[in-house]
N, C-alpha and C positions, 0 to 999 in steps of 0.2 A: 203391441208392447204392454207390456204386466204393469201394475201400480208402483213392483220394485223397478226397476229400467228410468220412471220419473217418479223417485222418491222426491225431491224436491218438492215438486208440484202437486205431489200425494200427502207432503206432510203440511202444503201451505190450505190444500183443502179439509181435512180434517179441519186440522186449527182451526179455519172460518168455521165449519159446521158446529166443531164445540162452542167455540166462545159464546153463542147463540143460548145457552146451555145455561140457567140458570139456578133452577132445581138440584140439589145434591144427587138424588135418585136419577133425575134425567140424566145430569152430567157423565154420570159413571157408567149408564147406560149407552150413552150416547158415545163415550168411548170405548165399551168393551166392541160393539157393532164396527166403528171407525178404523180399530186396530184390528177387529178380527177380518173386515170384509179387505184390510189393504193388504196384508199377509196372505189372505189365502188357506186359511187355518180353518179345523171343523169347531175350535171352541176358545174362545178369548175371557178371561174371568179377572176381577180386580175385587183385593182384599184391603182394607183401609188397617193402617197401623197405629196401636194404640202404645209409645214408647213407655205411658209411665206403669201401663202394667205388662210390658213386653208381650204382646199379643195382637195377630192378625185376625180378623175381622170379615171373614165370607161376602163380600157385599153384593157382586154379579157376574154372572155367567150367562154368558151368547153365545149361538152356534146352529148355524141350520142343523142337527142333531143332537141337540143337547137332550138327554134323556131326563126324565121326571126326577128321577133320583137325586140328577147334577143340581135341578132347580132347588129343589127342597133341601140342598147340602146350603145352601143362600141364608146369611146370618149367624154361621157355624162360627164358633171363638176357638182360634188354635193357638196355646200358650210358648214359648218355649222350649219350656220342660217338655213338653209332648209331642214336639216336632223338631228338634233344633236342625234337623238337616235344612227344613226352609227359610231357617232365618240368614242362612252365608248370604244370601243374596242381600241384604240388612247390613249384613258388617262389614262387606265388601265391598258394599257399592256399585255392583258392575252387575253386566248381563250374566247370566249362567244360564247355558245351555245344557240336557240333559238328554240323552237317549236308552229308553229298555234294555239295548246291548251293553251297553259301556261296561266293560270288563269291572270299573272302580265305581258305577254307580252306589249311593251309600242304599243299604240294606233294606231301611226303613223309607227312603225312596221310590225303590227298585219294588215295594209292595204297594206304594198306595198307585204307584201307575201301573202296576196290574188288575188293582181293584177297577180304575177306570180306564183300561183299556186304551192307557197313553203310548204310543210309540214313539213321543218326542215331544219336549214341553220347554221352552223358553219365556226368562221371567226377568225382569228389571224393575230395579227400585223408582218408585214415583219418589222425586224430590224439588223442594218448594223450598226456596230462602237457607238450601244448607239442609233443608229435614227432611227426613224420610216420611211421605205421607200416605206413602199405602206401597203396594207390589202390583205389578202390571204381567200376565203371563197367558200365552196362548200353548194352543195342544192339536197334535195331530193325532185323530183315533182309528179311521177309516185303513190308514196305510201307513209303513213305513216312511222314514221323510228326515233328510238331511234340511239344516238350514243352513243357507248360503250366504256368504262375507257379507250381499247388498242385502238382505234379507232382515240378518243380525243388527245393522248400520240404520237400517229404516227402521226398525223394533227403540232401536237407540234414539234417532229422531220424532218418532211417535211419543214419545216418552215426555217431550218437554212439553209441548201443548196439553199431552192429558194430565201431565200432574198443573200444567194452569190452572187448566179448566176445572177439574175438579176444588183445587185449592179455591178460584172465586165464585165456584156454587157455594162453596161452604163458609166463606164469609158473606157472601149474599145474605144463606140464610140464616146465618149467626145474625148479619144488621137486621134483615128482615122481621126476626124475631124480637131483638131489641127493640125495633119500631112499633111492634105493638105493645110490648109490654110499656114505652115511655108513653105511649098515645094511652094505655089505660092508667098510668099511673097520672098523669095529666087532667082524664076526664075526670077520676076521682079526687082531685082537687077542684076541679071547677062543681063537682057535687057537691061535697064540704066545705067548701069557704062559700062565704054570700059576699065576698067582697074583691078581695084581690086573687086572680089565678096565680100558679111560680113565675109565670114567664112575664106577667104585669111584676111582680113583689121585683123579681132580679131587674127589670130593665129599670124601677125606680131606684133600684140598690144603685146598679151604674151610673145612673143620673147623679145621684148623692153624692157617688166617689169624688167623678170628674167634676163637681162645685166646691163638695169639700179641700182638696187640694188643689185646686185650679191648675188641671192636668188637662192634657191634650184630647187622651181619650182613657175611659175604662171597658173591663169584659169579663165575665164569668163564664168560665169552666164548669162544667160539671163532670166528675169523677165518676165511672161505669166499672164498677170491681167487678163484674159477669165477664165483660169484655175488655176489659184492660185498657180503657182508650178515655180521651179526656173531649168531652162534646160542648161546641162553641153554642152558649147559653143565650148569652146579652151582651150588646155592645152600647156605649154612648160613645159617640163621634164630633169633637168639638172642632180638632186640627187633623189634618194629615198629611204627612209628610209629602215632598214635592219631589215627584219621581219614585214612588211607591209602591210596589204591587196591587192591585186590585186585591181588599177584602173578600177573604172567603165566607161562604154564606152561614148564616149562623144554621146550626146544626152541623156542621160539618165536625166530623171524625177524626182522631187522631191516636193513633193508636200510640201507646208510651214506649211499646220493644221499638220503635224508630225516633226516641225522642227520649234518650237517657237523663239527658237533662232536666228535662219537664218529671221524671221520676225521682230525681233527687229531689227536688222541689216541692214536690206533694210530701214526701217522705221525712221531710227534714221538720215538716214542724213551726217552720218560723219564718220571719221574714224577710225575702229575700230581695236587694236590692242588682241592680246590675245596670252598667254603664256600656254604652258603646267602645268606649275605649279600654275596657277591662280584659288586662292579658290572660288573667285566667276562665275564660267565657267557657264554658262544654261548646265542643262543635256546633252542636244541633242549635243551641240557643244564640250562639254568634248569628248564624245563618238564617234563624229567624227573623234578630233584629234588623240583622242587612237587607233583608226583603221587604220587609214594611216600613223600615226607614227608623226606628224608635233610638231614640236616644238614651234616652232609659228608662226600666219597667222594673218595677214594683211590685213581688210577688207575697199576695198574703195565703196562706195554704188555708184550706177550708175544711176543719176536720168539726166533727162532731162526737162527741166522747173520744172512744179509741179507735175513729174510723173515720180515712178521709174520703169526702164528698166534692173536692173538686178544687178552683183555685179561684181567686179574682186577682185581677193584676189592673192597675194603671200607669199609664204610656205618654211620656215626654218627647213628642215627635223633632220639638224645635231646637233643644238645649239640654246637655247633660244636667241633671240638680240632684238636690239631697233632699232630703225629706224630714221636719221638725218630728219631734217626739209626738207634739199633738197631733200632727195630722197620721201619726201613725199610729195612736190610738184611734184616732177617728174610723182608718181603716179598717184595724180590729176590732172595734165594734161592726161597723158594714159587714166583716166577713164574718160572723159570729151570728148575723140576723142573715145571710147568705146561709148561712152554711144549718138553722138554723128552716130558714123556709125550705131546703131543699130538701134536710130528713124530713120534714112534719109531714111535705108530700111523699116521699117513701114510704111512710109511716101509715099515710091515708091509706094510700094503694094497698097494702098487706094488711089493714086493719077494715078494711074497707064489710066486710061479712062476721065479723067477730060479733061478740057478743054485745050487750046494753052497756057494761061496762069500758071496753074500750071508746064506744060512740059519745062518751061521757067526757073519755080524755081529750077529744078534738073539743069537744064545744069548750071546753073549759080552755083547752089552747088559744083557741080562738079568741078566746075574753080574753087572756093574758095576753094574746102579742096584740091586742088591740087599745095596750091603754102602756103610755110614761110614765105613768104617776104610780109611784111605789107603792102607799096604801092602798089603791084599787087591785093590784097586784097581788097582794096580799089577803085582801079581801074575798078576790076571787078562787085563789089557790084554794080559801078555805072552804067555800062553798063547794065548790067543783069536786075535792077529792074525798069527801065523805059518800058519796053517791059511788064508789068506785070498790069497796070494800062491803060484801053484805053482812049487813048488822052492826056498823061504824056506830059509834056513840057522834053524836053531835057535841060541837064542830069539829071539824078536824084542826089541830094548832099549830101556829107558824112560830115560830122562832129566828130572830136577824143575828147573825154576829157580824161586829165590826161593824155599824151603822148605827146612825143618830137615834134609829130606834131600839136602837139594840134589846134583848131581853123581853119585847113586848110582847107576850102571848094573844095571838087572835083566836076566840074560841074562850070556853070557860074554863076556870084551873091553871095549875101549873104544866110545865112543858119539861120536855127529855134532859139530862144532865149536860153540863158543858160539853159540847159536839166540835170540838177548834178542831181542823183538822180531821173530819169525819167525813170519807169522802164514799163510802159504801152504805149500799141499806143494810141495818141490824134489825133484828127481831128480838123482844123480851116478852116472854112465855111465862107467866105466874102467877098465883093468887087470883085475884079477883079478876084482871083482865090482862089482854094482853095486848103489843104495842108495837107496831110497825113504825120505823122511824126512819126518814129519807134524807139527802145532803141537796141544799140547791144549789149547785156547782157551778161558777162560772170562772171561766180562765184555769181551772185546774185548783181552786180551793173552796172550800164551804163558805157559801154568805149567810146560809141557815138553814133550818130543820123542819122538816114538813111532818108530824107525825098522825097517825091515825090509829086511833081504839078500838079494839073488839071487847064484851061482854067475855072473861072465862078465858080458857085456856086453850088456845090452839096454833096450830102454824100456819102463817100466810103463803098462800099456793106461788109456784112460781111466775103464776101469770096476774097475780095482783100484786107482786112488786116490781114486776115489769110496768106496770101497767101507772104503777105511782111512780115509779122511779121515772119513766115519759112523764109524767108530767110537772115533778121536781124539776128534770133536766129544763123544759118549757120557761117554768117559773126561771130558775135560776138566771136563764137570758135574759127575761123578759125585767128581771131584777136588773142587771148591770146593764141593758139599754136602758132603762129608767137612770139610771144612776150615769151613763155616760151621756144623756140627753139632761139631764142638770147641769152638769159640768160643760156639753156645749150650748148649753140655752147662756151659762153666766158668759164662757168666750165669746160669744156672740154680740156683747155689749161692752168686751175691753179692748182697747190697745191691747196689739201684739206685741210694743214694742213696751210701751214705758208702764203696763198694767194699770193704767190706768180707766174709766170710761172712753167711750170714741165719742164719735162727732154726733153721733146718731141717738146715741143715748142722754145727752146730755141734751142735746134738744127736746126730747121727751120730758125731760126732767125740768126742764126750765119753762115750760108750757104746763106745767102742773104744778111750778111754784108759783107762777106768773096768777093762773086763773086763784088759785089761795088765799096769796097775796090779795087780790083783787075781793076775794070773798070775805076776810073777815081783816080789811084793811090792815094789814100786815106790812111795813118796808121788807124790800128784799133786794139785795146788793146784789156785781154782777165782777167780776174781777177779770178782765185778760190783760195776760202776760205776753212779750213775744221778745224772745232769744235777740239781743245785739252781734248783729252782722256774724249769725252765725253762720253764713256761706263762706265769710274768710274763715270762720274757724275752721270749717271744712278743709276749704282748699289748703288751710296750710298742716292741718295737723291730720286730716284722713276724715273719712266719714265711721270706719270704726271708734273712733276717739266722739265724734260729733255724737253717736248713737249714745256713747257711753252720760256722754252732758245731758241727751235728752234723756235717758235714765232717771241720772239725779236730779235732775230739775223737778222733776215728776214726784221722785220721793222725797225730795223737802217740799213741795205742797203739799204732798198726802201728810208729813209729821208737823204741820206748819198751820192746821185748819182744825175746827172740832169732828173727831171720828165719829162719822154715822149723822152728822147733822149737813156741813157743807159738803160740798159735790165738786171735789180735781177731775178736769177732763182733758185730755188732749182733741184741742179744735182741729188742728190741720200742720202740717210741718212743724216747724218750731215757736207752735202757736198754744196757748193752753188758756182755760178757761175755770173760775174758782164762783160757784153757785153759794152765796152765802144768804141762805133765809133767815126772816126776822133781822133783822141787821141793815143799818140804817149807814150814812156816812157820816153825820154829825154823830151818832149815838144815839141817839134818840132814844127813850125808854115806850117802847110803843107796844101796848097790849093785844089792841084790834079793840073796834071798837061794835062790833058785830058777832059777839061770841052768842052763838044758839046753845040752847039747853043741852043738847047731844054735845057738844065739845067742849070741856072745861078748859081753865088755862092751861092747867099741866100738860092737858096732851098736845101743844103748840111746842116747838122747838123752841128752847131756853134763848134770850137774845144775844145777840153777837157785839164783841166790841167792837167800834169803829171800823167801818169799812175800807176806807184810805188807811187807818192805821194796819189793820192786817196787811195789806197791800205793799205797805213801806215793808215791814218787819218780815215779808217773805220775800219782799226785794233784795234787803241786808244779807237774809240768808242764802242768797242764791250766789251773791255778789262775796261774800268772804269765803264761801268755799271755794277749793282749790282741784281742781281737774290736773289727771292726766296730760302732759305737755310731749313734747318728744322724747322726754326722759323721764325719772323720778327726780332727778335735780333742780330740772327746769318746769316744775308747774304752770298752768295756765288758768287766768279767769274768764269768766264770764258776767256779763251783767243783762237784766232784763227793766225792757221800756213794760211798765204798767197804768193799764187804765181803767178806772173804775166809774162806775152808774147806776145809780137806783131807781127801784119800780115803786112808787106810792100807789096810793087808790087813784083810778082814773087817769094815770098816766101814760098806758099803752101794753100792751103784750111785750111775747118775748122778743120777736124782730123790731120791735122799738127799744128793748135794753139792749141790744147788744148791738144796736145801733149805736148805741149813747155811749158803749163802752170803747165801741173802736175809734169813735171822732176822740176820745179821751186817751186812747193809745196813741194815733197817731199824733197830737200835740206832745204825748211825753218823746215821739221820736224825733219831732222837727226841733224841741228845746234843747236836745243833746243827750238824749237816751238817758237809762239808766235812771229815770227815777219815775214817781207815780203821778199822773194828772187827775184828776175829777172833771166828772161832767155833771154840771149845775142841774140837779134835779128840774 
């Protein structure tokens, strides 16, 4: 029995043999042999198809007689225009069988299989996902030769496996290739940084995310524009859902043509939030969530200039939520040092053999993401980019806009004209010198001007504003992480709710009025307040309502104290704490009696009035203002039990005042709330 008779078990063996097949070369190899030895054919040949320039591709030819000539036709480009009788097979989609005789063979045909001595040539489209990925064709040269129904039928089944096989040689070695070029783009950051590698920088990013939000888990993506596919970075794993899928290993691939939604999302620019319960989900992201169980994920897109590099998202395994405005700042900053560390290693990698000037831009990188502090920031900009331009005048000058230091030139002389809104490098060409001037860009507008001198008149090449403009781009992040690590260094010591200080800060602060106090005999009062029975107010008016009390409680003691000298802090629930230095209970006019040469009176905080009296007169004010009730008809008050205690010389730390202050609170609440006790120095 022939290999046609068990086409079945003819096409299940091929298959095995190819899948084996890893190699492009081999693969295609491996099936012109496969299809030619099952057929029975003197010569089996596969052309790969190239759709965007309509052109087939010579790739190989087998045949126990295959002539030198046939081999050496191997690599041949046949367009079209120069063939189109062989592309019917292309737009039909179907087998086409052709024989020498055929009265209608086409003309153009009917010569090149005389050229080679075909008597009969049968060719079918390799197709992969809907696409045509080459032509699959064998030839009988030896003899005349009809092919037969089971013949044609097995040419038809040979067909699916070899456009497999071929198809995952060629992503094989599309990854294959990927792999090494990520494994040197990799090395070349573990070359150039002395400190943290990408894959250290992004797993402490994730760590960041999932603290900063107290989220389940986070992950960075990284964006492959060679390969269209989005590759699993770094994960932090805090929760995970119960009945989950098993996480896929990082590195793993994902190509975006199966993941439309993950392309809108890169695409889009912004941030995207998404809910388990959201009717409008794209498929493919539905289907995601349901498999790993998220409730909802939080997509910040990671582009860098005009090009994205990937995603990072954090994951709500337990409970659908929303997200504060801060914490979505916080992310965009994360994704912006994400997105961020992952060009600089791109960066590394292609700059990696460049010249002394590029090797100039990293070290200088380096200084700049290695420091929060704005003027060092600046500092370093200016050192780092005069080395970058040969024959710079010293120093190169920074300009801020929109910042407290706004105007301030680093470097000697003046700087470039008002730049608001200058988001490209210019060149000015004249007179004496001439002046390459850069935008530090972050978020999409200029925070300042980076400019650099030359001696005379000429134009800067394109690879030294390239070259400044990377390290603009650098600074400019390395500016607004400076500036959004102030803003969370100050969050970090307020109430979220009432903005006030937290519990934590204030203890700081009360162990350094404590030991002062103590140093140059200074009184120093100690005030806690605490909300009457505001659990019924809760339970009867809402904790929306309750939230709004502890709001204003909060701001009539911040309008109610001296600004910048006492210290409002929320202790704990509807408990709050008033840091009054120098400030005595009686009055007491008290200078210190230990003032050292180095501290005159002036720089001690001016004395405070009576301490029970503040105390009363922020009670009044807490107590005549009027709250929100069930209506605007029906207002509601409140009143606060206060108690107050002072630290003299020798009389204890701070867990001994605010000892003193709470036995003084609790007496105002056992006497019937609502007014202020003392506790007896």
């Amino acid at each position: 029995m022939s290999a046609v008779d068990h086409a079945p078990r003819t096409v299940f063996e091929v298959g095995a043999a190819l899948a084996a097949q890893l190699d492009v070369e081999q693969a295609v190899a491996a099936v012109a042999r496969g299809v030619g030895e099952a057929l029975g054919v003197d010569s089996c040949d596969i052309s790969m198809y190239d759709a965007a320039h309509e052109a087939l591709i010579y790739a190989c030819e087998w045949g126990p007689g295959v002539s030198a000539a046939e081999l050496a036709y191997v690599g041949t480009v046949v367009t079209r225009a120069e063939r189109p009788g062989r592309f019917k097979v292309i737009d039909e989609r179907r087998l086409v069988v052709e024989y020498l005789d055929d009265d209608d063979l086409d003309p153009e045909e009917r010569r090149v299989m005389e050229y080679w001595h075909e008597h009969a040539s049968m060719e079918i489209p390799l197709i992969f996902n809907d696409e045509v990925i080459g032509l699959l064709g064998v030839c009988q040269t030896s003899r005349p030769r009809r092919f037969t129904d089971k013949e044609q039928e097995l040419m038809r089944m040979l067909a699916v496996p070899a456009a497999v096989a071929i198809h995952n040689a060629r992503v094989y070695t599309a990854r294959r290739e990927g792999a090494r070029r990520l494994e040197t783009l990799l090395e070349a950051s573990r070359v150039l940084s002395s400190t943290l590698e990408l894959d250290d920088v992004l797993a402490e990013l994730v760590r960041q995310a999932v603290s900063a939000v107290d989220c389940s888990q986070s992950a960075i993506y990284e964006y492959d524009p060679a390969r269209d596919v989005l590759v699993y970075r770094a994960l932090c794993e805090r929760a995970v859902a119960p009945g989950a899928a098993p996480d896929d290993a990082l590195g793993t691939v994902y190509g975006l043509s199966d993941y439309p939604g993950e392309r809108a999302i890169l695409q889009g620019r912004r941030v995207v939030v998404e809910h388990a319960s959201d009717n409008d989900l794209p498929p493919d992201r539905r289907a995601s969530m349901l498999v790993w169980g998220e409730r909802t994920c939080l997509t910040v897109p990671l582009w860098f200039g005009n090009a994205p590099v990937g995603l990072i998202r954090v994951y709500e395994m337990e409970r659908e939520r929303e997200f504060t405005e801060d914490e979505l700042e916080l992310l965009r900053g994360l994704a912006e040092l994400a997105a961020a560390a992952i060009n600089t290693t791109r960066l590394y990698d292609r700059q990696r053999e460049q010249s002394r000037r590029l090797r100039d831009v990293v070290e200088t990188t380096r200084a700049l993401v290695g420091t929060l502090e704005t003027e060092a920031v600046l500092e370093r900009l200016a050192c780092g980019s005069e080395g970058l331009i040969p024959g710079a005048e010293p120093r190169a000058r920074v300009t801020m806009l929109g910042d407290p230091i706004a105007g301030r030139a680093v470097g000697a002389g003046g700087l470039a004209p008002d730049a608001a809104g200058f988001l490209a490098p210019a060149q000015e060409t004249g007179g004496e010198r001439s002046a390459l001037r850069v935008p530090l860009v972050a978020k999409g507008a200029a925070r300042g001007v980076l400019e650099v001198t030359v001696p005379g008149r000429r134009r800067f090449s394109e690879g030294e504003v390239e070259a400044l403009q990377v390290l603009a781009n650098q600074a400019g992040v390395a500016l607004e992480n400076a500036r959004l690590y102030r803003r969370v260094r100050e969050q970090a010591i307020r109430d979220g709710l009432t903005g006030l200080y937290n519990h934590r800060h204030f203890q700081e602060r009360l162990r350094d009025e404590c030991a002062r106090a103590l140093r140059y005999e200074l009184p120093l009062s100690l005030l806690m307040f605490d909300i009457d029975d505001f659990k019924r107010f809760n339970d009867e008016f809402g904790h929306q309502r309750g939230d709004e009390v502890l709001r204003e409680v909060a701001n009539l003691l911040s309008s109610g104290i001296r600004r910048g000298i006492d210290l409002p802090a929320r202790y704990g629930g509807e408990e709050f704490a008033v840091i009054l230095p120098h400030t005595a209970i009686a009055g007491a006019e008290v200078l210190g009696r230990r003032l050292c040469g180095a501290l005159a009176a002036a720089d001690l905080p001016p004395r405070g009035a009576d301490a029970a009296l503040v105390g009363e007169r922020l009670r009044k004010s807490i107590a005549a203002r009027a709250f929100a009730g069930r209506d605007a008809r029906h207002p509601s008050h409140v009143s606060v039990s206060v108690g107050v205690a002072m630290s003299v010389a020798g009389s204890g730390g701070a867990e001994e005042l605010v000892a003193a202050a709470d036995r003084a609170l609790y007496r105002a609440k056992r006497a019937g709330k609502d007014r202020v006790e003392v506790e007896p120095a």
